[in-house]
N, C-alpha and C positions, 0 to 999 in steps of 0.2 A: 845272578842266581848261581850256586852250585848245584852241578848237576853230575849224579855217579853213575855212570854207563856200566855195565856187566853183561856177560854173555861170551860165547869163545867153544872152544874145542874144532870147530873148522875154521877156512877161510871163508863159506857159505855165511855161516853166524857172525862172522870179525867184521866184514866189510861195509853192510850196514851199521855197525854202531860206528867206525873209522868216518863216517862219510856223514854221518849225523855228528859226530865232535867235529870235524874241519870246518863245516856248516857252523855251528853254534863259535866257532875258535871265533871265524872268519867276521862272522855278522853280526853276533849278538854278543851283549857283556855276558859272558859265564865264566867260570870257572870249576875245569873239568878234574875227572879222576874218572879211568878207566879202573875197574875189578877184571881181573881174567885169571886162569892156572898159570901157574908158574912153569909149566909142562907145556903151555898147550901153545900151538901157532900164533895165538894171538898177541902174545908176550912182543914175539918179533915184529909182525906188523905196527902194532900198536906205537912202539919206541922205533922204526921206523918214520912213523909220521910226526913221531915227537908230542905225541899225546903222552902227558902224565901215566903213570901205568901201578897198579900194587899188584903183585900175584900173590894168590894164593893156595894154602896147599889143597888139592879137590880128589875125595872119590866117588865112584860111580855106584847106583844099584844095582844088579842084574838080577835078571828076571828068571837066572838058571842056577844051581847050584855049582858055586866055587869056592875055594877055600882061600881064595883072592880075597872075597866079601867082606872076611873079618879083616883083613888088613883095611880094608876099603872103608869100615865103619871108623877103624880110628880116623882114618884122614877125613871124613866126614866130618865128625867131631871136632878136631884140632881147628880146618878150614872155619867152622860156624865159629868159635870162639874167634880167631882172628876176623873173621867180619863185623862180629862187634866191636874189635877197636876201631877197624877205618872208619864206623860209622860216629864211631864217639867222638875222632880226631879228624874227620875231614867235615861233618856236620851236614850233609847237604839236603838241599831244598826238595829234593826231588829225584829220585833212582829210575833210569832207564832200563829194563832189562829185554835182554833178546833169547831167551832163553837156553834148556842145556844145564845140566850139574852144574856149572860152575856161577850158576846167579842165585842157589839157595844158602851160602852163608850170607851171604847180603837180605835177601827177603825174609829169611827167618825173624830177623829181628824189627823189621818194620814198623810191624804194628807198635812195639814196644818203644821207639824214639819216634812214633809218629810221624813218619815221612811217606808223602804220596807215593804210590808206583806205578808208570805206565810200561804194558808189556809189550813187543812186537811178535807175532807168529807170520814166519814168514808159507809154511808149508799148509797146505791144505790138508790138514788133520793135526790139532793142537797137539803139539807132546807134553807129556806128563810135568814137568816144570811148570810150562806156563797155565796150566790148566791148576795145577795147583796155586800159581800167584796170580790167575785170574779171581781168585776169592774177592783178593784183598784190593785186586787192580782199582783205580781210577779208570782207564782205558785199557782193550783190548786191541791195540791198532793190529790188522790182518794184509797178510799179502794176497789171497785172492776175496774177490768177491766174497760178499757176507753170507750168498744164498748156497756157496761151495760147502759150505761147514755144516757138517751133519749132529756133530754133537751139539749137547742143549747147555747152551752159553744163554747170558745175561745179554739181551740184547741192546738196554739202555749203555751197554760198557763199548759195543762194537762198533771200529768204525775201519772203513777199506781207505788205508793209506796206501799199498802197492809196499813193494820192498825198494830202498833205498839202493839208483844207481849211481854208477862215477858218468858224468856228462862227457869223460871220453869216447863214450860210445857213442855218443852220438854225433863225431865227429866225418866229415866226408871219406869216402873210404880211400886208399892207395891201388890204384890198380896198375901192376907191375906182370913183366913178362907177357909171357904168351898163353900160359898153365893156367886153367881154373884153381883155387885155392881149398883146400879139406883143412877145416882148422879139429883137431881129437882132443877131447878132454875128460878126465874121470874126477875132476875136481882136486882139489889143493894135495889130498893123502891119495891119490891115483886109484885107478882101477884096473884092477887083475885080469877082470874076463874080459873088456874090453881091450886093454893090453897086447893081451893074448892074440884074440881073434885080429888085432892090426899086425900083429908081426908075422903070422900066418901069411898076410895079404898084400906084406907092403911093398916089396918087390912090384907087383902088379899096379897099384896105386901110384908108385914114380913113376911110373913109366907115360901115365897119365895128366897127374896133379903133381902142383906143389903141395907138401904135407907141412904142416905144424903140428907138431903131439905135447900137450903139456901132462905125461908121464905120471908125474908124481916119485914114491920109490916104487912100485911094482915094475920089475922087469926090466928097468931102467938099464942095467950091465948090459942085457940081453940087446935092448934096443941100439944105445949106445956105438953097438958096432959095426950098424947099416952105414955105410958109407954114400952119399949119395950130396949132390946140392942142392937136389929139391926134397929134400929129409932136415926139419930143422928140431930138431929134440929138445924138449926144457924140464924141470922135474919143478919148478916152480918158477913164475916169472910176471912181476907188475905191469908187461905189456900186452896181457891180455885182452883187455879194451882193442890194440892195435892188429890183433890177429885176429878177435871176432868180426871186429865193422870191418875187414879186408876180406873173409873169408866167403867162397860161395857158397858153402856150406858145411853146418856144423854136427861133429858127435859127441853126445856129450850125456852123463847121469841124467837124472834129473833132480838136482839140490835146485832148493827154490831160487837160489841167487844168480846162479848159472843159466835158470831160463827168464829169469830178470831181464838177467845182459841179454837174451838173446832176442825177447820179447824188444825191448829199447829199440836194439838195433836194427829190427825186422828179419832177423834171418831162418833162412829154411833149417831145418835139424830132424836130424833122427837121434831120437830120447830112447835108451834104454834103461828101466830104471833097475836100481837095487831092488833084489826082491825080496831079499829079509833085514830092510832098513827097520828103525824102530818106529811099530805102530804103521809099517808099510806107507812113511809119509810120501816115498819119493814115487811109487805107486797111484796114490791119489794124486801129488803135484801131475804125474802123465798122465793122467785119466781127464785132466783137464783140461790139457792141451788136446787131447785125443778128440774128441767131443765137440772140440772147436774146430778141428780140423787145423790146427795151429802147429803141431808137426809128426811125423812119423814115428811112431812111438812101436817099438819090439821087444820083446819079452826075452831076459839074457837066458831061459830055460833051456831051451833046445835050439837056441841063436848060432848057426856056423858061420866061420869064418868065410866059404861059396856064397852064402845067403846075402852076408852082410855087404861082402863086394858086390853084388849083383844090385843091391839096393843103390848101394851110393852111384856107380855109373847108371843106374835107369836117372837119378833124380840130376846127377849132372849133367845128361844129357837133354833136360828138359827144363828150362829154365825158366817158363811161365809157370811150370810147377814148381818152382825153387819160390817167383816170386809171390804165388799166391799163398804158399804157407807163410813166409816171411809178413804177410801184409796179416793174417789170421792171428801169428804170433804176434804181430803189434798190439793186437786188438785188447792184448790181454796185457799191456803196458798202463800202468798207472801213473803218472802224470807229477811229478813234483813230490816224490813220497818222501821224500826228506823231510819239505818244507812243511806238508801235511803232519808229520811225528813232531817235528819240535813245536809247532803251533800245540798239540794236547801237550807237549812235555810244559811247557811254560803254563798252558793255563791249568793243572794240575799243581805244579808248584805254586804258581801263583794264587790261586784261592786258598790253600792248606796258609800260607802267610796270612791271608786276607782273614 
């Protein structure tokens, strides 16, 4: 079966579709081709693991007035016309998309070469992509629960795969030293207020813990020049998996993929989310944690950097309460979501042949 994967602009969006092709490489006869920007993270991941890859050229909408915009409609344009050749020249059975600008020169022309499409949303509030290629979807696989979704979806389309993890999470953890371990994350493009409020703190935190900070670029010079050995700084790094399942506890956004791994892994966290993400996804993704009591979620509003320290030493020092968030966060782990997405990817492809 040929199968064209699309979706991209984070590391959040890449690593679900990265982990559904090695899946399909690994087990099943397919043959792949990745869609991403030519711009975006994905490019590098993707040819990284040696997955097939085409970019293309992608712009954005924005929902405010720029003068970017017109630039941004040509490349709109140009992108849709090169998605019609991949489609012409690689022919495939069946388009995965994970949503995000960079999967509508591919969906535009679907219906027109007649190729099924199955969509994943990983965030608890569809963004505007897949809500638009939900028209057309076959399936709507979702990363939470069906009853999280407040907009009015096709229900016959929905079904709760979970968001696709790397099974090094679930790996036994390394427990090294004497130091409880603070793993910090703002996801793949980093986070500035988070950033911020750790380097404010971090003197006081070595003194305690070992730190892992995967940075990003915000602030990274700045960081950079803590010198310390229980300071270990990264601006990107594929060992993730090995910081999280080590970590006694995690900080971190809240992108849906991010509390994926954390859900997997069991571990405690405190989620601050983006407050003016688009469509405040990263907001409802913590709302839902919150709710569960699955982890400590704060608001970056009026967040100090006193505050924030305060939090992490009460939850380090308290480890039944580390472990019952960890065990709540599991709860909201879904179970094989890989192998649940390629099972609709194939039977989607497979009926439109039939």
């Amino acid at each position: 079966m040929r199968v064209l994967l699309t979706g991209g602009g984070t590391a959040g969006h890449t690593w679900p579709l990265v982990l559904v092709a090695k899946s399909l490489l690994t087990n099943r006869r397919a043959s792949l081709l990745y869609v991403g920007s030519r711009q975006g993270i994905e490019k590098k991941i993707v040819r990284d693991f040696k997955i097939p890859f085409k970019g293309l050229i992608i712009g954005k909408r924005r929902t405010y007035f720029s003068f970017a915009n017109w630039w941004d409609l040509i490349k709109i344009l140009v992108g849709i016309i090169q998605g019609f050749f991949v489609l012409l020249f690689f022919k495939p059975d069946v388009v995965f998309a994970k949503g995000g600008y960079v999967t509508i020169p591919i969906i535009f022309w679907l219906k027109l070469f007649r190729i099924p499409l199955v969509i994943h949303e990983s965030d608890a509030v569809i963004g505007r992509a897949n809500l638009w290629a939900g028209k057309s979807a076959k399936k709507i696989c979702l990363g939470f629960p069906i009853e999280v979704y407040e907009q009015n979806l096709p229900l016959e389309k929905l079904i709760y795969t979970g968001t696709p993890v790397s099974q090094e999470f679930f790996q036994t953890p390394i427990k090294t030293g004497d130091k409880l371990k603070l793993l910090i994350t703002g996801g793949s493009q980093g986070s500035q207020k988070i950033n911020g409020l750790i380097f404010q703190i971090l003197p006081n935190l070595l003194k305690k813990y070992e730190v892992w900070h995967l940075a990003g670029q915000s602030l990274y010079d700045d960081l950079s020049k803590v010198d310390s050995s229980n300071y270990h700084l990264y601006k990107f790094t594929y060992d993730l998996p090995k910081y999280l399942r080590d970590a006694d506890l995690v900080i971190s956004r809240a992108g849906a993929s991010t509390l994926s791994e954390i859900s997997a892994a069991s571990k405690a966290a405190i989620i601050i989310p983006i407050g003016a993400s688009s469509g405040n996804h990263q907001v409802a993704n913590a709302k839902v944690y919150a709710e569960k009591n699955a982890a400590v979620v704060l608001t970056e509003k009026n967040l100090s950097a006193p505050s924030l320290e305060s939090i992490i030493n009460s939850l380090m020092c308290d480890q039944k309460m580390r472990e019952l968030l960890g065990h709540h966060a599991h709860s909201l782990y879904q179970k094989d979501a890989t192998g649940l997405i390629i099972e609709e990817i194939y039977e989607a492809g497979s009926y439109e042949k039939n």
